[in-house]
C-alpha positions in Angstrom: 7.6 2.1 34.4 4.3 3.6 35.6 1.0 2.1 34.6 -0.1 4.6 32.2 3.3 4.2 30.4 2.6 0.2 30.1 -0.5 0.4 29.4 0.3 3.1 26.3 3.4 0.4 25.1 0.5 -2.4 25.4 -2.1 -0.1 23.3 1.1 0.2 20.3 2.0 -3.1 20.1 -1.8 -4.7 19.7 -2.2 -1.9 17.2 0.8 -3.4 15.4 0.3 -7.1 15.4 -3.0 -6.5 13.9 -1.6 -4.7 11.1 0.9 -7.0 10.8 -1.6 -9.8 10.8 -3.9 -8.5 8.4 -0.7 -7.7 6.0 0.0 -11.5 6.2 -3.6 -12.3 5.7 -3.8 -10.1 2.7 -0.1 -11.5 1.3 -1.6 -14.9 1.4 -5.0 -14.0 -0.1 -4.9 -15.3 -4.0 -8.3 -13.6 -5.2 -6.2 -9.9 -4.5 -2.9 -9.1 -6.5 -0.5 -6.0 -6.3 -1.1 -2.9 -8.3 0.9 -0.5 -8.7 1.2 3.4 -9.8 -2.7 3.4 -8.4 -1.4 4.5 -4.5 -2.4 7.8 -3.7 -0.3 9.9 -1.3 -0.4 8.4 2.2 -2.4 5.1 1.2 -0.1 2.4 -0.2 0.0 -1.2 1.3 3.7 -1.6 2.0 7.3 -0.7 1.3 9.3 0.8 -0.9 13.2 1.4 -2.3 12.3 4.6 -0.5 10.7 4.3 2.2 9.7 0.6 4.6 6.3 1.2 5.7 2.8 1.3 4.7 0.9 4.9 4.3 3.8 6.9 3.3 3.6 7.7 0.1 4.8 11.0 -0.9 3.1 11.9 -4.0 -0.3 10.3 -6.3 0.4 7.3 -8.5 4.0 7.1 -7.9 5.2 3.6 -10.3 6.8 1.9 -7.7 3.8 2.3 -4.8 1.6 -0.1 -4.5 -2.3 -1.0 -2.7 -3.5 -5.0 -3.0 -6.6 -5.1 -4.9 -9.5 -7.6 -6.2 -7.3 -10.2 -8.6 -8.1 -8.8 -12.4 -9.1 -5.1 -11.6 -5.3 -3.4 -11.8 -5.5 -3.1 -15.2 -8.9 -1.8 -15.4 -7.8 0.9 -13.0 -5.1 2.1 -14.9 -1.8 0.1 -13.0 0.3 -2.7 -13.9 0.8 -6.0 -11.8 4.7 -5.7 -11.6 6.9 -2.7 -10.4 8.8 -0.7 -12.7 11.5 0.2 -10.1 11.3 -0.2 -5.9 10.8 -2.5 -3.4 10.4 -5.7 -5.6 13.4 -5.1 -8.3 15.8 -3.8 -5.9 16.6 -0.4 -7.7 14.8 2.8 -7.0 12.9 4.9 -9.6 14.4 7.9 -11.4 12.0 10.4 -9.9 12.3 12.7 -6.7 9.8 12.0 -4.2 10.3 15.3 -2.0 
């Protein structure tokens, strides 16, 4: 394995532990909660039925996508505090996201 190739495999996996670390962080963290149908396209937190990683949301709001925010604001911005279908019931919605 050359050195640029190690040192590009070293770059991805810091990238990734401090993702994952600041995922656990925020997990932990009781003044945020989950909101979801809030997620725009490309900016949820986490995982789906659909899909297992954060940022890929397909389409705006989507009720099963979900972004951590400030404990007592999901409401106020229009999104509810438990899924209607995805990652956290175990079924996927009824909608196609492509």
């Amino acid at each position: 394995m050359s050195s640029a190739s190690k040192l590009a495999h070293s770059a991805v996996a810091a990238i990734l532990a401090v993702a994952t670390a600041q995922h656990a962080a925020a997990a932990e963290d009781k003044s945020v909660e989950k909101c979801y149908g809030i997620a725009k396209a490309g900016q949820n937190d986490c995982g789906t039925a659909r899909h297992s990683c954060a940022g890929k949301a397909a389409r705006d709001n989507a009720p099963d996508e979900w972004k951590y925010v400030p404990k007592g604001t999901c409401e106020k911005l229009g999104g509810k505090t438990s899924s209607s279908g995805g990652a956290d019931t175990g079924k996927a919605p009824k909608y196609q996201a492509y």
